[in-house]
C-alpha positions in Angstrom: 0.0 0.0 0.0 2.8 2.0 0.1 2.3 2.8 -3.8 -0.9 4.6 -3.3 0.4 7.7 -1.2 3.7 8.0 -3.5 1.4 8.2 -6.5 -0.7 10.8 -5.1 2.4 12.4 -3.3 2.2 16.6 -4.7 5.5 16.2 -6.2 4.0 13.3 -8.8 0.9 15.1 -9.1 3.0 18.6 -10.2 5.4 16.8 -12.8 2.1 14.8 -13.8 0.1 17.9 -14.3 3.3 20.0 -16.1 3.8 17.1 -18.9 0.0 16.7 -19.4 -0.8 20.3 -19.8 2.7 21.3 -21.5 1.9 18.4 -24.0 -1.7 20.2 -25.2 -0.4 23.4 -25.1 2.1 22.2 -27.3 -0.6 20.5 -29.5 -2.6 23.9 -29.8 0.5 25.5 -30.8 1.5 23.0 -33.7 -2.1 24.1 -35.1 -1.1 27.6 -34.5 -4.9 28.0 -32.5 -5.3 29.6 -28.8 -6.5 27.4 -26.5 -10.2 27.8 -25.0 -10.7 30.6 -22.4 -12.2 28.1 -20.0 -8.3 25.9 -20.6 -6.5 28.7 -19.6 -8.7 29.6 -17.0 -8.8 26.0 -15.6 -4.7 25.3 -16.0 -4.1 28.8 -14.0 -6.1 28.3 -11.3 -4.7 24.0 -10.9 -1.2 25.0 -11.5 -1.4 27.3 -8.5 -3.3 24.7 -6.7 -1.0 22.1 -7.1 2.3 24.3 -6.7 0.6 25.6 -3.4 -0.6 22.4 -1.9 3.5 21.3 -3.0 5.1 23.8 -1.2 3.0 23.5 1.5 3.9 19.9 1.8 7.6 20.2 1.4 7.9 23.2 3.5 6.3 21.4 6.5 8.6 18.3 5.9 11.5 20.7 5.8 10.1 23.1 8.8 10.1 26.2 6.7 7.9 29.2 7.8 6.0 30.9 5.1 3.8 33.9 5.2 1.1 34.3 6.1 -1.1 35.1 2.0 0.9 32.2 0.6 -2.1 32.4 -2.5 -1.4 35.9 -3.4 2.5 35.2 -3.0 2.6 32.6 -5.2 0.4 34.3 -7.6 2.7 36.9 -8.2 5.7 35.7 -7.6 6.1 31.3 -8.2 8.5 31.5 -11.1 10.9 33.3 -8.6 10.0 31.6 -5.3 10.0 28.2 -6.3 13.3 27.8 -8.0 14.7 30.4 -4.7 12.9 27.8 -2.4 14.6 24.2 -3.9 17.9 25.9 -3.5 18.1 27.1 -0.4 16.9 23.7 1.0 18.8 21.4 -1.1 21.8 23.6 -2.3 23.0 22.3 -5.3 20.5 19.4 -5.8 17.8 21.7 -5.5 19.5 23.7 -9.1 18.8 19.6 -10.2 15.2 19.6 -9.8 14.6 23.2 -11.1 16.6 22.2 -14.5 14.4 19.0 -13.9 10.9 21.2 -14.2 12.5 23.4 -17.2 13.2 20.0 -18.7 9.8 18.5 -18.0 7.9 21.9 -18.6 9.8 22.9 -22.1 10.5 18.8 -23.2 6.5 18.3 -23.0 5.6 21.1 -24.8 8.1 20.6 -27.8 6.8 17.1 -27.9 3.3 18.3 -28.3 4.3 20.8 -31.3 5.9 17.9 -32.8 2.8 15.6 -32.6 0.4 18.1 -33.7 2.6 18.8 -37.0 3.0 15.2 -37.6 -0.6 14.3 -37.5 -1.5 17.3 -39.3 1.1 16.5 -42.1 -0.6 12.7 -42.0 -4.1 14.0 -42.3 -3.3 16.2 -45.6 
């Protein structure tokens, strides 16, 4: 049973959610269309859902105080806290799982472009 919790852990729900939404954005770009309002809407508000409930996680394991609007803080400001966070609790393997994210964020993404031009090219 100890499967269950590691699969619903935040950590494998955030790289889950990166590749799966990085992947269709990817797809909407190979078509050169904007995703749905409702999409972006939706992916905004889960990716700071997720993010949230992940720092709030790691920070408790770690015994790191936070203030006290964490939503408004990482609403503005995740793309500079996160990566800021992972290295000053895990030094240099923290600079690993930020490159990690990029990798995963940016890796998805060009493999959705790629898809979405291929099945495109297939269907002409």
């Amino acid at each position: 049973m100890t499967v269950l919790p590691r699969t619903l852990s935040p950590t494998v729900l955030l790289y889950s959610f990166v590749v799966i939404t990085e992947f269709a954005h990817g797809l909407y770009l190979g078509q050169q269309i904007e995703p749905p309002a409702g999409y972006e809407l939706l992916h905004w508000a889960a990716q700071l859902w997720i993010i949230g409930w992940w720092l709030h996680a790691d920070s408790r394991k770690r015994g790191v105080a936070w203030v006290y609007d964490l939503g408004l803080f990482l609403g503005i400001a995740w793309p500079f806290v996160l990566p800021y966070y992972l290295v000053k609790t895990r030094r240099a393997k923290g600079l690993l799982v930020v490159l990690g994210f990029i990798s995963a964020y940016f890796g998805a993404a060009i493999v959705g472009m790629i898809v979405s031009v291929m099945v495109a090219a297939l269907m002409a």
